[in-house]
C-alpha positions as CSV (number, residue, x, y, z in Angstrom):
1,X,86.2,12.5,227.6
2,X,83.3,10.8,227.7
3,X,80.8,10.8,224.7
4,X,77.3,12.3,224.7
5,X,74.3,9.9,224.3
6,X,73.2,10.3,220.6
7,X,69.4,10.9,220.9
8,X,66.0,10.5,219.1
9,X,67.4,8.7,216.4
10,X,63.8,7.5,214.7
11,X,62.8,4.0,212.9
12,X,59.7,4.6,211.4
13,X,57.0,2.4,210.3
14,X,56.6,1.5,206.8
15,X,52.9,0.9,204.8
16,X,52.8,-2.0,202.1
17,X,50.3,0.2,199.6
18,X,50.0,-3.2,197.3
19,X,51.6,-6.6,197.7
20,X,52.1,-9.2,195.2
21,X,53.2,-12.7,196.1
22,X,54.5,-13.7,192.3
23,X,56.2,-16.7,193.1
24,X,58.5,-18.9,195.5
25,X,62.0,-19.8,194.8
26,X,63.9,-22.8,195.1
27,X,64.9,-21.5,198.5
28,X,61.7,-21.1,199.9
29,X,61.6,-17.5,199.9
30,X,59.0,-15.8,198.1
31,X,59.3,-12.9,195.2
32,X,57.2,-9.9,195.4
33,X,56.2,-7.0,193.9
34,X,55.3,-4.7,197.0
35,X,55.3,-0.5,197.4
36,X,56.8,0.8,200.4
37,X,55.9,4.1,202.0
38,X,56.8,5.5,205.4
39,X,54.6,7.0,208.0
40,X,55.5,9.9,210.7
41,X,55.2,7.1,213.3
42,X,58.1,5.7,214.8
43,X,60.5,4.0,217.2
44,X,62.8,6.2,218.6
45,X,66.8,5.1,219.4
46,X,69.0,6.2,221.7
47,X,72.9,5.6,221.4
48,X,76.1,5.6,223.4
49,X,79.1,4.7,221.8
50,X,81.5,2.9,224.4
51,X,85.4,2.4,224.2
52,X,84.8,-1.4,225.6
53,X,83.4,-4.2,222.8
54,X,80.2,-4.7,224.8
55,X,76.7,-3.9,222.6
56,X,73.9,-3.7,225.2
57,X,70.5,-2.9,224.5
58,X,68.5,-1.6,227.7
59,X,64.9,-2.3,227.3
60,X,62.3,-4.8,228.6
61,X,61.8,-6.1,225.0
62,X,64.0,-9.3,226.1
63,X,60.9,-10.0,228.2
64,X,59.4,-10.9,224.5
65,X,62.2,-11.4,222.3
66,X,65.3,-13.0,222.9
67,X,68.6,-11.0,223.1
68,X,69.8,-13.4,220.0
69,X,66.8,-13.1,217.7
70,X,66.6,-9.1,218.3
71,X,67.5,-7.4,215.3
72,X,68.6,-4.6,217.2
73,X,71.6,-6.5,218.3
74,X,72.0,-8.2,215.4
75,X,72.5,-5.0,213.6
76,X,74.8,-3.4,216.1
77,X,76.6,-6.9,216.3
78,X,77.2,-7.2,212.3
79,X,77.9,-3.8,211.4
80,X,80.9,-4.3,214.1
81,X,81.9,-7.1,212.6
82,X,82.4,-6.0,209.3
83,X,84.1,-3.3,209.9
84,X,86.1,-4.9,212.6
85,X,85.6,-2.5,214.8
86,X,86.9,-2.4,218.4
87,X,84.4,-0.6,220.5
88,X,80.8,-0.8,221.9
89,X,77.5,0.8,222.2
90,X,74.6,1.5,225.0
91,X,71.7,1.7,223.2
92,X,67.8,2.4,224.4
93,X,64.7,2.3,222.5
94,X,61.8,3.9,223.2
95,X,59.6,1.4,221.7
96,X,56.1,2.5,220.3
97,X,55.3,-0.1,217.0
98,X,53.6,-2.8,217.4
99,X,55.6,-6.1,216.8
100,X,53.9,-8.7,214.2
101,X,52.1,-5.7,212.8
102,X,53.0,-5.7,209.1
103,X,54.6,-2.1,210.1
104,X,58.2,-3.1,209.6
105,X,59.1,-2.1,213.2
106,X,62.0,-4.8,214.4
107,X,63.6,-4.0,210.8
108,X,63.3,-0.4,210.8
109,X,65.1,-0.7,214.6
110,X,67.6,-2.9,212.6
111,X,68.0,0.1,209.9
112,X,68.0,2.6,212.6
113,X,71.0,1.2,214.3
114,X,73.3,0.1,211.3
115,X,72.7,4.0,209.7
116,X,73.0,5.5,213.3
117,X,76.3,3.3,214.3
118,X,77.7,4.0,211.3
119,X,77.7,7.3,211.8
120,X,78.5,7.3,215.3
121,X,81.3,5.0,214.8
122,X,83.1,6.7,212.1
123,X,82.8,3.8,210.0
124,X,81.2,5.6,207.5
125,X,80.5,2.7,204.8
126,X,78.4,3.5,201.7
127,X,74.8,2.7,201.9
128,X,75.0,0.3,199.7
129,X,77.0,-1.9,202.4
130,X,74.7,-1.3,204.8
131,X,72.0,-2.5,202.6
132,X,73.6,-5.9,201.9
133,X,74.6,-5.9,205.9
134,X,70.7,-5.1,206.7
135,X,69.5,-7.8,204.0
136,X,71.1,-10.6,205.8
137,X,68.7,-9.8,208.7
138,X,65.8,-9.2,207.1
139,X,64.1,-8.5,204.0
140,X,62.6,-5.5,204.5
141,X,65.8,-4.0,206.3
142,X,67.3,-2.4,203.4
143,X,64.3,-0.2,202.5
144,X,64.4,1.9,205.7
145,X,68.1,2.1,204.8
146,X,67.7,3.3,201.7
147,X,64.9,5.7,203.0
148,X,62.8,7.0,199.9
149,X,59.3,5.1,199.5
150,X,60.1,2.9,197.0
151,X,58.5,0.0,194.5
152,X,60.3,-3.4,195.5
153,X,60.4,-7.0,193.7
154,X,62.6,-9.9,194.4
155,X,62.1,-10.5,198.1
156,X,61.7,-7.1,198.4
157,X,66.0,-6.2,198.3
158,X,65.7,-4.8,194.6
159,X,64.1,-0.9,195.2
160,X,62.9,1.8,193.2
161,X,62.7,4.6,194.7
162,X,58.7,6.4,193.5
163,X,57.2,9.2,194.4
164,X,53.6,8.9,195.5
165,X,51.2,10.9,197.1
166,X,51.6,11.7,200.7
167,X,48.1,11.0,202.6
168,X,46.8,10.9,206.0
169,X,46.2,7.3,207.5
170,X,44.3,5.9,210.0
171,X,46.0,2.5,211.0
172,X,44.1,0.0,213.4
173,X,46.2,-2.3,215.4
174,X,44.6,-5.3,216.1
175,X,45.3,-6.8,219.4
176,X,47.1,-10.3,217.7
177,X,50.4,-11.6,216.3
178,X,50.5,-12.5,212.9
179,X,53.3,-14.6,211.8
180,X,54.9,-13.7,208.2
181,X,56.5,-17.0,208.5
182,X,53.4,-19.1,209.1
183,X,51.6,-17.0,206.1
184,X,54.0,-17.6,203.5
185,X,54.0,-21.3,204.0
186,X,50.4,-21.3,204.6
187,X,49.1,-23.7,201.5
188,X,46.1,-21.1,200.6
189,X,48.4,-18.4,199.7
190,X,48.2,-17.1,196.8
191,X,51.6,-17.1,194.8
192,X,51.1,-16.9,190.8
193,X,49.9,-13.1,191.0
194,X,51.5,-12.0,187.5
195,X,54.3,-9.7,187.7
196,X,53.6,-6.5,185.8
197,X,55.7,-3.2,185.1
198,X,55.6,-0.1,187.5
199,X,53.5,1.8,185.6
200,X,50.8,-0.6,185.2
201,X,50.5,-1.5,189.1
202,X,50.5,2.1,189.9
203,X,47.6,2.2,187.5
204,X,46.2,-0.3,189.1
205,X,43.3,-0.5,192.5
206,X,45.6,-1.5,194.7
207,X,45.4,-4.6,197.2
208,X,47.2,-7.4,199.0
209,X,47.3,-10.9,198.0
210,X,48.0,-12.1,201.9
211,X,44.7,-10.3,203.1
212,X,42.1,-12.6,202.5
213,X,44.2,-15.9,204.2
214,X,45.2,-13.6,207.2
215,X,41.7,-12.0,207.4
216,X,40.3,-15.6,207.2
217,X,42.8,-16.9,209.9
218,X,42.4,-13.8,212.3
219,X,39.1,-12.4,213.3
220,X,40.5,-9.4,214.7
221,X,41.8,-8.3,211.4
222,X,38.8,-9.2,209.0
223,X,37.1,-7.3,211.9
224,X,39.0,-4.1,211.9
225,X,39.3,-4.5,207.8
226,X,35.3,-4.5,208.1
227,X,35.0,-1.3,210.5
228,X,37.8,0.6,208.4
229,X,35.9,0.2,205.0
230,X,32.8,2.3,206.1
231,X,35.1,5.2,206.1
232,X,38.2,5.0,203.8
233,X,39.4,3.5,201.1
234,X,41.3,0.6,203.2
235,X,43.4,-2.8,203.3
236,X,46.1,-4.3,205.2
237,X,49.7,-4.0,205.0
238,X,52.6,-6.9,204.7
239,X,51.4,-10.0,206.1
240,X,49.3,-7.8,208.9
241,X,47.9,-7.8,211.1
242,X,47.3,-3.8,210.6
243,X,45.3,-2.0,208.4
244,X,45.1,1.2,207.5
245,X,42.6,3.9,205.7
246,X,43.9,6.4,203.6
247,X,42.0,10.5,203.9
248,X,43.1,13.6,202.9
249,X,43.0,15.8,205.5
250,X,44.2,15.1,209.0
251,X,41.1,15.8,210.4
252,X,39.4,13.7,208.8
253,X,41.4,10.6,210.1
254,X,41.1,11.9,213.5
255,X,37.5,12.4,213.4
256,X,37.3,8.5,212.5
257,X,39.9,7.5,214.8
258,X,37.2,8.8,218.0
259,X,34.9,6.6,216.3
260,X,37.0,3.4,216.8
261,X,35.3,1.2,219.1
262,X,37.0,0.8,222.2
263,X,37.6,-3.0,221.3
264,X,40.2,-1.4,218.7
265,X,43.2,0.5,219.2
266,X,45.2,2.8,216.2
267,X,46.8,6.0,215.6
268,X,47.1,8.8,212.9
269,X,50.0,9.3,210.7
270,X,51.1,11.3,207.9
271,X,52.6,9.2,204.4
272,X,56.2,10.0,203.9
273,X,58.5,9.8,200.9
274,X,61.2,10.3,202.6
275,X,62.2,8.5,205.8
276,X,62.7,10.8,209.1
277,X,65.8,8.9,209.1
278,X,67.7,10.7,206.7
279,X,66.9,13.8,208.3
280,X,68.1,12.6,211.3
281,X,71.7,11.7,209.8
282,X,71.8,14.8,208.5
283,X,72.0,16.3,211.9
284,X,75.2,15.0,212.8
């Protein structure tokens, strides 16, 4: 018998409320002292599981990103090998983050698929193995995994999972692609921001120590940073190039999201604790 299509499987976005660049190891990577949260905005997955070894993605993102850099793939591809597991999977994306956004979108997909075809596949590894699977691809993969906002340092693989409040934002996506790569080996970063304990960054006014360089760089962003301040309390997240303004109501967001100058484009979305993920999983 043939198996369903597991639907509506969602990878949501993810806001960097501070981010601290406090150094660069030997490797090149950088550590950080970053907060994660999640917003109600997301990708959504779709998933077939196959009795043949083929992994196919259908979607028009290879028109942008090759099939061997998408972390999609990637995902689906390791999580088969360590398992060694003989099948396959169909999978669709209906995709609605922006890419170079600073939203976390290719490694919440990345998340998405290693929790949903771990599931699907009766593999059933601990999180923690999916975590170390989902760090190999990228930094902020294990995160969505783990799916609680949480306070992150190293290069952003150790968590701690905080509870913090759960506003409205109004994110602006800036119509450019900012490269994390080309910002943390830009020379003008900032990399000596001391490390400090949880409780005194969450004490703290809250900012990002790549925001100046890409705002500097990127017109678009220092220009949407500019517009968002008039209303909210605002900055950008990871290495952009969105920002986002926190309110606390909906309305309020949505009354200054028909303000946005039609040079601009954003959304509204609610601050989560808790990833949609895991609610999701908990369906099966």
């Amino acid at each position: 018998m043939k198996a369903p299509i597991s639907k509506s499987w969602p990878a949501p976005a993810k806001l960097n409320l501070f981010l601290h660049v406090t150094g660069r190891r030997s490797d090149g990577y950088h550590e950080l002292q970053t907060l994660f949260q999640f917003v109600d905005h997301c990708d959504y997955l779709d998933f077939h599981v196959t009795e043949t070894s083929d992994i196919r993605l259908h979607s028009k993102m290879s028109e942008v990103v090759a099939d061997s850099d998408n972390l999609i793939l990637k995902a689906a591809k390791s999580l088969k090998i360590a398992a060694n597991y003989p099948g396959g999977a169909d999978i669709w994306i209906d995709k609605l983050l922006p890419m170079g956004g600073g939203l976390g979108g290719g490694s919440s997909d990345a998340a998405t698929t290693l929790v949903a075809l771990n599931a699907l596949w009766n593999i059933n590894f601990p999180h923690q193995k999916l975590a170390e699977i989902g760090l190999s691809l990228g930094a902020d993969v294990p995160v969505f995994i783990n799916g609680y906002a949480a306070f992150a340092e190293g290069v952003g693989e150790k968590l701690q999972t905080v509870a913090v409040d759960e506003p409205w934002y109004l994110v602006i996506v800036p119509d450019v692609h900012v490269s994390t790569q080309q910002v943390f080996q830009h020379p003008d970063l900032p990399r000596q921001t001391p490390k400090l304990n949880l409780q005194s960054l969450m004490e703290r006014t809250w900012s990002n120590d790549c925001q100046t360089l890409v705002a500097n760089t990127y017109p678009q962003v220092a220009n949407a940073l500019s517009w968002l301040l008039e209303y909210a309390p605002s900055q950008m997240t990871g290495t952009g190039a969105c920002v986002f303004g926190r309110f606390e109501h909906s309305q309020q967001a949505l009354d200054t999201l028909a303000k946005l100058p039609d040079s601009m484009q954003g959304f509204v979305a609610k601050g989560l604790n808790k990833s949609p993920l895991l609610e999701r999983l908990a369906q099966l």
